[in-house]
One Martini backbone bead per residue (centre of mass of N, CA, C, O) as a GRO file, in nm:
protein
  104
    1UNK     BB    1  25.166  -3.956   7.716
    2UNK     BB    2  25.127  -4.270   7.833
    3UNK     BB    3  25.313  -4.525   7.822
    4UNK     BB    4  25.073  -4.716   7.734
    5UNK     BB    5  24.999  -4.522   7.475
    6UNK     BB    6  25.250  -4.623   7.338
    7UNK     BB    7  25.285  -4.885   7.331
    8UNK     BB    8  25.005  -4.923   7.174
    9UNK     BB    9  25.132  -4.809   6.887
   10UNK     BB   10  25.429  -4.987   6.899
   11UNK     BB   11  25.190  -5.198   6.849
   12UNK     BB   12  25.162  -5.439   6.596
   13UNK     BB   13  24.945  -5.614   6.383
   14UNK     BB   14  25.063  -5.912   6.191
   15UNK     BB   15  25.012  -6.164   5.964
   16UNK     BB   16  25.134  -6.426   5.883
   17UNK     BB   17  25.423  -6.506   5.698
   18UNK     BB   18  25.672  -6.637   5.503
   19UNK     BB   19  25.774  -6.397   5.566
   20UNK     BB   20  25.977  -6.151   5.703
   21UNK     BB   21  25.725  -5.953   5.730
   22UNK     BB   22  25.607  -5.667   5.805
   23UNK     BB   23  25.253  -5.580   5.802
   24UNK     BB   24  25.053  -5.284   5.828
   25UNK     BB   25  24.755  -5.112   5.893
   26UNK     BB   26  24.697  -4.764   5.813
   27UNK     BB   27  24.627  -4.440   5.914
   28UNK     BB   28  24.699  -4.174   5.667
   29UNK     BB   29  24.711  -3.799   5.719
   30UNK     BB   30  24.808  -3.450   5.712
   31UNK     BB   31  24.546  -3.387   5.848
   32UNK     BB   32  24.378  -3.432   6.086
   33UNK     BB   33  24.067  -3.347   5.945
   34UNK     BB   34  24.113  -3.563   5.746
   35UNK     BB   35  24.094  -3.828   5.565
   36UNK     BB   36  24.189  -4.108   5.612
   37UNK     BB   37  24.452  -4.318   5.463
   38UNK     BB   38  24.469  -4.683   5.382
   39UNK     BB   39  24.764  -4.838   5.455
   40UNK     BB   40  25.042  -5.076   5.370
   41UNK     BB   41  25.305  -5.122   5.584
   42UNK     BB   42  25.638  -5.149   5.656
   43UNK     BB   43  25.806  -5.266   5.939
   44UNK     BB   44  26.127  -5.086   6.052
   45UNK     BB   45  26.317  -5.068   6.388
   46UNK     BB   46  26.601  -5.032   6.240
   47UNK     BB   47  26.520  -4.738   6.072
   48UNK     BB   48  26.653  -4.411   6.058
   49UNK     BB   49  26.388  -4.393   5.876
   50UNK     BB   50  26.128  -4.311   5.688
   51UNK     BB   51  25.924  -4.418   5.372
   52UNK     BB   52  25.798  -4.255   5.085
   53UNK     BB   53  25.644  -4.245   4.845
   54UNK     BB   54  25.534  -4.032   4.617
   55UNK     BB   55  25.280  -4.179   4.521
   56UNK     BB   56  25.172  -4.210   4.808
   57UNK     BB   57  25.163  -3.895   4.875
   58UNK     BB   58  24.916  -3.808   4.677
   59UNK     BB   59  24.728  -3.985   4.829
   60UNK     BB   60  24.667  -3.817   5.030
   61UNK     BB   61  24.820  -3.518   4.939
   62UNK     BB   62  24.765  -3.155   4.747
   63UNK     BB   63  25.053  -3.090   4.909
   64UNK     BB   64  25.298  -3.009   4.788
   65UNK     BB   65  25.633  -3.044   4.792
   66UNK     BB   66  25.951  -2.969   4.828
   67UNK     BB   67  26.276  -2.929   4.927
   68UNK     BB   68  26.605  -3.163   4.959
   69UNK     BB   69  26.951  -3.215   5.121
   70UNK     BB   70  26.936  -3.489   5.156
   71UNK     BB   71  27.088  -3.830   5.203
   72UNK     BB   72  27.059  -4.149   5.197
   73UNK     BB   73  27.220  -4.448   5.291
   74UNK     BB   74  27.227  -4.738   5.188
   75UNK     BB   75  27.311  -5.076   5.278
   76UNK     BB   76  27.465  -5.061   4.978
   77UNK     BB   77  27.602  -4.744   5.022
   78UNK     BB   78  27.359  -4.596   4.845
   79UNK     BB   79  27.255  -4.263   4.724
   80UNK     BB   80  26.994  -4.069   4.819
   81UNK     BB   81  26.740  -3.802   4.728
   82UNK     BB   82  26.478  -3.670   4.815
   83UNK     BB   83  26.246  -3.469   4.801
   84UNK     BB   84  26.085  -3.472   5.127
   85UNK     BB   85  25.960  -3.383   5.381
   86UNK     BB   86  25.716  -3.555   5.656
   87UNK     BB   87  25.392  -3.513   5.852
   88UNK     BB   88  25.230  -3.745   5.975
   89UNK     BB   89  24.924  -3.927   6.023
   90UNK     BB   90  24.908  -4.216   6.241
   91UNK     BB   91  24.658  -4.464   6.279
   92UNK     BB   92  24.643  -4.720   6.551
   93UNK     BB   93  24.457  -4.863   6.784
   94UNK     BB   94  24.318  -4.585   6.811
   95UNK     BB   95  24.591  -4.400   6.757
   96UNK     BB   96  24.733  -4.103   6.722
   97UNK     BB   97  25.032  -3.983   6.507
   98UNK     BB   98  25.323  -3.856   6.432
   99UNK     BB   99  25.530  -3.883   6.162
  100UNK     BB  100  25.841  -3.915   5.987
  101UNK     BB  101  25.901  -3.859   5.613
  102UNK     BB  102  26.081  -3.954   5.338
  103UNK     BB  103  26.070  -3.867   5.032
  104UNK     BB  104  26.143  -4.061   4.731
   0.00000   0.00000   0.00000
């Protein structure tokens, strides 16, 4: 992929809003073939990976999750730990890409 259509993926469009918070309407789906579900998502690039709720992702999609032994340690020291990891697909700007995210 062209180093412009990467920049063009990880410009996200999010409306002025009071709060200093980034959100933006993501279209996304687990096969690529499946119809994406439209999300909106809090977009944050200083952080370490991506985070999607159980509930969130059964919106998606009827593909059981496994089990998962990794760890996250939140800001405030305190440590979770995920259900499983997956890659979806999300469309942005008219461009599709696999990202991975931590379920939790």
């Amino acid at each position: 992929m062209s180093q412009a259509a990467t920049k063009a993926f990880c410009t996200l469009h999010a409306p002025k809003r009071d709060k200093k918070q980034y959100i933006t309407s993501v279209l996304v789906s687990a096969v690529k073939k499946e119809k994406a579900v439209p999300f909106k998502l809090q977009v944050d690039t200083g952080a370490s990976c991506s985070t999607l709720t159980l509930r969130d992702y059964k919106r998606i999609t009827s593909i059981v999750p496994g089990q998962s032994d990794t760890k996250l340690k939140l800001y405030d020291e305190s440590v979770i730990h995920p259900v499983d990891s997956t890659k979806l697909y999300c469309a942005v700007n008219g461009l599709t890409k696999k990202v991975h995210f931590e379920i939790v």
